[in-house]
C-alpha positions in Angstrom: 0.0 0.0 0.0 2.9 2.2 0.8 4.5 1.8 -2.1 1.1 2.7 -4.6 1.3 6.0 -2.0 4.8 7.0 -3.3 3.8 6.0 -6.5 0.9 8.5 -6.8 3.2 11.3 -4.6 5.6 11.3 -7.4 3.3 10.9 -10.3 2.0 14.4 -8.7 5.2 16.0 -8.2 6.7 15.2 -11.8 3.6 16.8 -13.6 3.3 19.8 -11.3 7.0 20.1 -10.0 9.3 19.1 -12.3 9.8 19.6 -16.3 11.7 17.1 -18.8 10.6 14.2 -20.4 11.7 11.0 -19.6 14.6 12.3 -17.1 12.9 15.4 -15.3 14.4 18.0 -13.0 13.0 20.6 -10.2 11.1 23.6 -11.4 11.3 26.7 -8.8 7.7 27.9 -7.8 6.6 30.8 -6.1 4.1 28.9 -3.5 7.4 26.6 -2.8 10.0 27.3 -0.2 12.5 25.7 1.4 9.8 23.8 4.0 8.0 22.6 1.1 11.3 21.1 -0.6 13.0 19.4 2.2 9.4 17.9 2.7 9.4 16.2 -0.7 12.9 15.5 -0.3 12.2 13.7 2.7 9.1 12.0 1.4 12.3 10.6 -0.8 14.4 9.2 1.4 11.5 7.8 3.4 10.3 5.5 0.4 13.9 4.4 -0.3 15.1 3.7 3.2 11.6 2.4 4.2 10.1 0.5 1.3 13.0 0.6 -1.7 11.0 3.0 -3.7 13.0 5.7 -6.1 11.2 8.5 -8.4 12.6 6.7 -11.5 12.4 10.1 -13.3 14.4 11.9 -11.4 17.0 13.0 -13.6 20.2 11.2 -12.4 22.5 14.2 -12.7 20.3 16.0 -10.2 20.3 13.2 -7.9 23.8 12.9 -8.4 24.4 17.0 -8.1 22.3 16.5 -4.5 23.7 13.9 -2.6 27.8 14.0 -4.0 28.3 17.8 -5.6 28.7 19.1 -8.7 32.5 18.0 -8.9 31.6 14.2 -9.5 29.3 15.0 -12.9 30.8 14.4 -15.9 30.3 15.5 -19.0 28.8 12.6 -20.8 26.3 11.9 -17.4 25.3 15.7 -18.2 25.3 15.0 -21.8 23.1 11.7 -21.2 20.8 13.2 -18.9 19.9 16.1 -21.3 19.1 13.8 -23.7 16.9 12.4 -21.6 15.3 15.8 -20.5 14.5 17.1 -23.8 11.9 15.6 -26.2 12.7 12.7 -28.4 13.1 15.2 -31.8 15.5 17.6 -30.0 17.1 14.0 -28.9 17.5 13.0 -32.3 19.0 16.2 -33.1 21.5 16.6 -29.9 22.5 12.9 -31.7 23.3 14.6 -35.0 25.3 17.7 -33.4 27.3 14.7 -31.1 27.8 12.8 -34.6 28.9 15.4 -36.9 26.0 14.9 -38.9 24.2 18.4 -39.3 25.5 21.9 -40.4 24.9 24.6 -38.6 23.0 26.5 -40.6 20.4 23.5 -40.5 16.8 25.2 -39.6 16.3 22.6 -36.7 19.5 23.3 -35.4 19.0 26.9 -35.6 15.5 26.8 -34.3 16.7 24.1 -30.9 19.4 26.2 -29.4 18.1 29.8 -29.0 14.8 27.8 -27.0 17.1 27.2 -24.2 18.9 30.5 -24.5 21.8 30.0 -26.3 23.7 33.2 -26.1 26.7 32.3 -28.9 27.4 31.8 -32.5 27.1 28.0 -33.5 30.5 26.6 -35.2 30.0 22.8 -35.8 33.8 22.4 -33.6 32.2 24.1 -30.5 28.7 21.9 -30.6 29.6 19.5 -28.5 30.8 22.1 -25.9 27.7 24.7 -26.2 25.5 21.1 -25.5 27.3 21.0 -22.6 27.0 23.8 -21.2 23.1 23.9 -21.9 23.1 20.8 -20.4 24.5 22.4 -17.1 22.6 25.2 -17.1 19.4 23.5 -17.4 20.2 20.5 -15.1 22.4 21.9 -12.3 22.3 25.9 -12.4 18.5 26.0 -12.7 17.6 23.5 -10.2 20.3 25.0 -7.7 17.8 26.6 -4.8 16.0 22.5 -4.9 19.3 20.7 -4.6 20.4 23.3 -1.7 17.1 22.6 0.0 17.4 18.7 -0.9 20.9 17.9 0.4 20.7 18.2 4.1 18.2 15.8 4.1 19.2 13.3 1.1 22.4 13.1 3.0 20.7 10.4 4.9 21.3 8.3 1.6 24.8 8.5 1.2 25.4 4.8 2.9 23.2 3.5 0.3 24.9 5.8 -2.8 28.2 6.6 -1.8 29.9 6.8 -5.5 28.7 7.6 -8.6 28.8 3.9 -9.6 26.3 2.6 -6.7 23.9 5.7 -8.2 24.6 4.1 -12.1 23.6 1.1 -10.6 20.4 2.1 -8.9 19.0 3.7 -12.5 20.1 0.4 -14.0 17.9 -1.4 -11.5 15.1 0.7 -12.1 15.2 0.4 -16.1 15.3 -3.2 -16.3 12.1 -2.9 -13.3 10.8 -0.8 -15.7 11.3 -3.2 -19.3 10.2 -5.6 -17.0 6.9 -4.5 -15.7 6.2 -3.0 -19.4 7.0 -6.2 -20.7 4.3 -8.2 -18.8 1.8 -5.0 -18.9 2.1 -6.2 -22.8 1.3 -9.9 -22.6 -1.6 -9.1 -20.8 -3.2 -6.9 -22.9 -2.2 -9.4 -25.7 -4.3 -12.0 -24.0 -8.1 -12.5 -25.0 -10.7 -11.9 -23.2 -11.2 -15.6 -22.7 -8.0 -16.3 -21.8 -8.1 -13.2 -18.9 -11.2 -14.3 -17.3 -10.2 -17.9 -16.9 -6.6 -16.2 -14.9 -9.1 -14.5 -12.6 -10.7 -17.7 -12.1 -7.5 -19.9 -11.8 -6.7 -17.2 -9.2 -9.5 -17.1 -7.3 -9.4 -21.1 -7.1 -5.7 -21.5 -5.6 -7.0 -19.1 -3.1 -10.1 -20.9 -2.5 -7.4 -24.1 -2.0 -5.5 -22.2 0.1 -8.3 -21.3 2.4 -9.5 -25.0 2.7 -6.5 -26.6 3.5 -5.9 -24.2 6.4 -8.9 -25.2 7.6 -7.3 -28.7 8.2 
């Protein structure tokens, strides 16, 4: 029961407190302060330390930025996690820019970077480093007042997460959860109607079973 609690805490928190898309980061509001923060940061360490629960979302830079400081981030986790953040076409185009694969004077290209504020002119040899710095401004500069509000109180996690590696590991955990669960979400809905009520009923009968023989 907990865990379907966290579950629907951080469902509400991502649309209404965070922004990104499949990695998201803290959004500063005016109704939130630092009470309100710690509070949901605490609400995180609860459901890890209590029931093994972790907003998947949560971009792992941040996380990372939170618990160990901005010196362990690397440029390819910021790199990773702004792809991540942004939507799947500005993926797709970060790709190109990585790959060498795009001019400059493309019209996507020219449209993506001045919507995060890109203040300088694009040469195809300095792509790679203008990504990078987006990527920190819009992972760990933005989200700066959050993570100073989060880290007295994620501290409490550093046993569990005490490298960057042990935090690689925990998103790696939660992807193949996630594969996993998506995975058998799919066989069922491939399963006929037939075939699902006759699972209910198997189910209801080995706890029928159950029942009786405890009666013994």
């Amino acid at each position: 029961m907990y865990r379907d609690v966290l579950s629907i805490f951080w469902c509400e928190v991502y649309e209404s407190l965070m922004i990104g898309e499949e990695e998201r980061v803290p959004c500063i509001r005016h109704d939130y302060q630092r009470q309100e923060w710690e509070a949901i940061a605490r609400v995180l360490v609860f459901g890890y330390k209590g029931y093994q629960y972790f907003p998947i979302l949560l971009s792992k830079t941040s996380f990372a930025h939170c618990l160990l400081g901005e010196n362990v981030i690397t440029a390819n986790m910021l790199l990773d996690s702004f792809r991540k953040y942004v939507s799947e076409s500005e993926r797709a185009l970060i790709d190109h820019c990585l790959s060498g694969e795009i001019e400059v004077s493309d019209e996507k290209l020219v449209d993506f970077f001045p919507d995060f504020d890109c203040k300088v002119v694009l040469k195809e040899s300095k792509l790679r480093q203008i990504l990078e710095e987006l990527s920190h401004k819009e992972l760990i500069q933005k989200p700066q007042y959050v993570a100073e509000c989060w880290k007295l109180v994620v501290c409490q996690l550093m046993p569990e997460f005490p490298s960057l590696e042990s935090i690689d590991d925990l998103y790696n955990h939660l992807f193949l959860q996630m594969i996993k669960s998506l995975t058998l979400c799919k066989l069922n809905l491939q399963m006929t109607w037939k075939e699902s009520v006759l699972s209910i009923l198997r189910d209801i009968y080995v706890v029928w079973i159950s029942q009786s023989l405890r009666g013994f």
